[in-house]
N, C-alpha and C positions, 0 to 999 in steps of 0.2 A: 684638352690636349695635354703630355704628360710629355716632358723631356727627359731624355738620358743624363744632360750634364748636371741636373739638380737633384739634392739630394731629399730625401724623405724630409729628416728634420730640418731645413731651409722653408720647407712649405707650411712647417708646424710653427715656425719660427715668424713665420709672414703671418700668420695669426696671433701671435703673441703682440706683432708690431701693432694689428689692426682692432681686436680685442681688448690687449692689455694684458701683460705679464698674470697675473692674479685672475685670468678666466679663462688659461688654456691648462691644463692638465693633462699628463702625462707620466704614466710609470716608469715607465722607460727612458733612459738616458737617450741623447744624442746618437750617441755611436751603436748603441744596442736598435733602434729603430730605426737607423740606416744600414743597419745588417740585414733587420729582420724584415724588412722593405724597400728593396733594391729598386734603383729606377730601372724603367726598360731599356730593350737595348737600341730601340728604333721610335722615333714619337709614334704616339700611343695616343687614338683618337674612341675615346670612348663615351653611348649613349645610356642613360638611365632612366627609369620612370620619372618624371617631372611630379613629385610630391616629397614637404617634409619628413615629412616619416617612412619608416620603411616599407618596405614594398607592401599591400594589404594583402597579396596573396601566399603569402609567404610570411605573413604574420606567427608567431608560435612556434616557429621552426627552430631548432638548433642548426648547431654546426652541422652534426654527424648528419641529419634529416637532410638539409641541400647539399652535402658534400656526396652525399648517393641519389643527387636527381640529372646527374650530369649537364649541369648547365652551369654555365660561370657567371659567378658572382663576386660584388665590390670588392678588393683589396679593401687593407686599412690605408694605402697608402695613396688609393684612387680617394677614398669615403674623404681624405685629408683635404686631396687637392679641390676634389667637388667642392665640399665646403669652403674651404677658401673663394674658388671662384667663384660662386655662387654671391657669399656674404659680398664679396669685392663690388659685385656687379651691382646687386639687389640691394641689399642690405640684409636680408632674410638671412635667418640660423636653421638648420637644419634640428631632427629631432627635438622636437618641443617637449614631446609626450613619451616618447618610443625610442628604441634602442637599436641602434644598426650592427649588425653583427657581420664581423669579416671576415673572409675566406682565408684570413692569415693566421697563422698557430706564433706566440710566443717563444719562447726558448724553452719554456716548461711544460706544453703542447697546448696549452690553455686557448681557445678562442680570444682572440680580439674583438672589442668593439669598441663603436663612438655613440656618443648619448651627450646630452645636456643634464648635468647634477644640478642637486635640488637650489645651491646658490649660483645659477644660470651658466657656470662655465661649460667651454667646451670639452671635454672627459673621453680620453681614451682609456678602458679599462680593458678587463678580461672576464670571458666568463666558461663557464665547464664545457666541455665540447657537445655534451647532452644537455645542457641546460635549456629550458623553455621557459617564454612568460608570455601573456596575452598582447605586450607593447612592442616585442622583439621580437626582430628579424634581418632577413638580408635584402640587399637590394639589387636585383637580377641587371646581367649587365646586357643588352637589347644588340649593339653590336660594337665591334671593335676591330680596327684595320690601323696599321702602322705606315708608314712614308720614311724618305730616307731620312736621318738625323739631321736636325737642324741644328746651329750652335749657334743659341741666346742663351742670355744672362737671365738669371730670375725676374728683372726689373722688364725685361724687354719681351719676357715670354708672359707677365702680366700683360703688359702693355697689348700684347696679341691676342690674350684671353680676351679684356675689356673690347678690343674692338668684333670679337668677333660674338658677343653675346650681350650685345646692344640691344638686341631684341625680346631678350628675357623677358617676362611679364612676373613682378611679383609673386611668388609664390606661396603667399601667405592664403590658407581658409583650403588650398589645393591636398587634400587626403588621399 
């Protein structure tokens, strides 16, 4: 579930809390990836394939490649909060191996992506809108339906997340 009233980098920032300063990574200042990734404007309930890495069929894809399959795929700003909630619940990290590539353009048009760098942080980078490699890709979004806005605080809209993926099963060894 994604709220209107929080902002992109509060949800970057709740990794930094839960990670540690020195394993979240980001190009982007605060206020540039709160621009460049607005909340919605209605909560936002969306499903993805249940594996760390990105999707396997859509392995090798660039931007431009799923940006002409007409299907909607991850924000940076969904990839953010997935992980968040995910680590919160689980403890699992997403992208071990592989690199998620998001449907958000930078201010310089560049693809975004999330990925885990070689000294294990969490890494939001960018990469060329044609770019390919055998580990990257996107993560197709399965479905998505909004409700009317609710107004919770970040602490209280965890709170909602944990109780409502209490049933997650570790997803570690899951490709």
């Amino acid at each position: 579930m994604d709220y209107p009233q929080i902002k992109t980098s509060e949800y970057l920032d709740e990794m930094r809390k839960l990670l540690g300063d020195d394993m979240v990574y980001c190009y982007l200042s605060n206020d540039e990836l709160d621009k460049l990734c607005p909340p919605p404007k209605e909560v936002e309930y969306t499903k993805f394939e249940a594996s760390i890495e990105p999707d396997k069929a859509h392995l090798n894809k660039s931007y431009d490649d799923f940006s002409k399959e007409n299907k909607k795929f991850m924000t940076l700003r969904q990839g953010i909060l997935l992980n968040l909630s995910v680590y919160k619940i689980t403890g699992e990290r997403f992208d071990v191996k592989g690199i998620t590539r998001a449907s958000t353009l930078d201010s310089d048009g560049f693809a975004m992506c999330m990925c885990r760098d070689d000294v294990g942080r969490f890494r939001i980078g960018r990469y060329y809108r044609d770019g390919r490699n055998a580990v990257g890709g996107p993560r197709e979004i399965h479905s998505l339906f909004t409700k009317l806005t609710e107004k919770l605080t970040l602490e209280e809209r965890l709170e909602k997340l944990e109780k409502a993926l209490k049933d997650i099963k570790p997803l570690a060894g899951k490709e």
